[in-house]
C-alpha atoms as one frame of an Amber mdcrd trajectory, in Angstrom:
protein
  93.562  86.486 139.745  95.738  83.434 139.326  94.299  80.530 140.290  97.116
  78.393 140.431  98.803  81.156 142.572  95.481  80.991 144.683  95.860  77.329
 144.924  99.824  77.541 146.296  98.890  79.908 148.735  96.021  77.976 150.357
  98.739  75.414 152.008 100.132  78.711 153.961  96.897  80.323 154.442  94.595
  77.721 156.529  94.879  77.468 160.179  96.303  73.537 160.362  98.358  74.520
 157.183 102.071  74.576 156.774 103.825  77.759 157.600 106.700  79.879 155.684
 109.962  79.622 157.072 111.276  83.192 157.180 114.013  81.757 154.521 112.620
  81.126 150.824 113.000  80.819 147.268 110.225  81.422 145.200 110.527  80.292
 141.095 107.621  82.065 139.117 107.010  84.489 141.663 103.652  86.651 141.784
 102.798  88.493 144.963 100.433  87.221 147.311  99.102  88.927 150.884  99.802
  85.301 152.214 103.660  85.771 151.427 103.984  88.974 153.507 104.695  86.407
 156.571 107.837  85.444 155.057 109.873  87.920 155.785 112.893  86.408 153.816
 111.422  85.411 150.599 113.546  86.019 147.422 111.208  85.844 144.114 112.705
  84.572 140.529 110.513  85.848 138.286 111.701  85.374 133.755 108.821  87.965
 132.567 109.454  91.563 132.832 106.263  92.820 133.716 105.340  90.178 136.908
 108.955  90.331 137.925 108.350  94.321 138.439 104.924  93.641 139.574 106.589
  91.321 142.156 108.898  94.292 143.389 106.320  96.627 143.676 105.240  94.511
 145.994 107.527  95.031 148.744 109.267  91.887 148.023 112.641  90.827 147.276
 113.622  90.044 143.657 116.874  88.159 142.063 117.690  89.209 138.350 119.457
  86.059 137.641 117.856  82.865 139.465 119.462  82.336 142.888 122.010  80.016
 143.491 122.770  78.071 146.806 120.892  75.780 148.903 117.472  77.356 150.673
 115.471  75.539 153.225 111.976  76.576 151.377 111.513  76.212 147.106 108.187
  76.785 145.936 107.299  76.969 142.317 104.165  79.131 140.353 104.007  76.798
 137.024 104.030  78.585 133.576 102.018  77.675 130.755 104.667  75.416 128.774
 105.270  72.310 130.118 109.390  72.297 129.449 110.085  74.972 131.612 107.808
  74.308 134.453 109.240  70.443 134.630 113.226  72.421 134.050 111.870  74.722
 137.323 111.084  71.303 139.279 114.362  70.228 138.637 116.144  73.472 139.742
 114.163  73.818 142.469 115.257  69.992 143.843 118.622  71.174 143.201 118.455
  74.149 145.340 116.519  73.017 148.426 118.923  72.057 150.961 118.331  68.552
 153.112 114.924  68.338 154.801 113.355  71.376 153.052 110.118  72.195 151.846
């Protein structure tokens, strides 16, 4: 279990929280039952072994991190500091005007 993973997916998971537009980009990306209501979601994923555990899944995986502008960015930190604040800054870049 991943706690922080458990802790991102409590926001979509409670009955007054927010929900998933169908449209998303996740950076980091672990599966999560809570993520099977988003039909749409595209998972970024730089270690071998979660990025296939992400696709076996069910879900929808990009090689090379996405490009474009997508309405929903969420971001599952890693464990060094420098490339979880370089993932903040690529996800502002890609999440288009009045995203989430």
């Amino acid at each position: 279990m991943n706690a922080a993973l458990e802790t991102l997916m409590l926001a979509f998971s409670a009955d007054d929280g927010i929900s998933l537009p169908k449209r998303a980009l996740f950076i980091g990306a672990e599966p999560h039952e809570a993520l099977k209501s988003c039909p749409e979601i595209t998972g970024w994923q730089p270690l071998k072994p979660l990025a296939v555990k992400w696709e076996h899944a069910g879900f929808s995986r990009s090689e090379d991190l996405p490009t474009g502008k997508w309405p929903a960015v969420m971001i599952l930190p890693g464990k060094s500091r420098d490339e979880t604040l370089a993932w903040f800054a690529i996800a502002r870049e890609r999440l288009e005007p009045g995203g989430k």
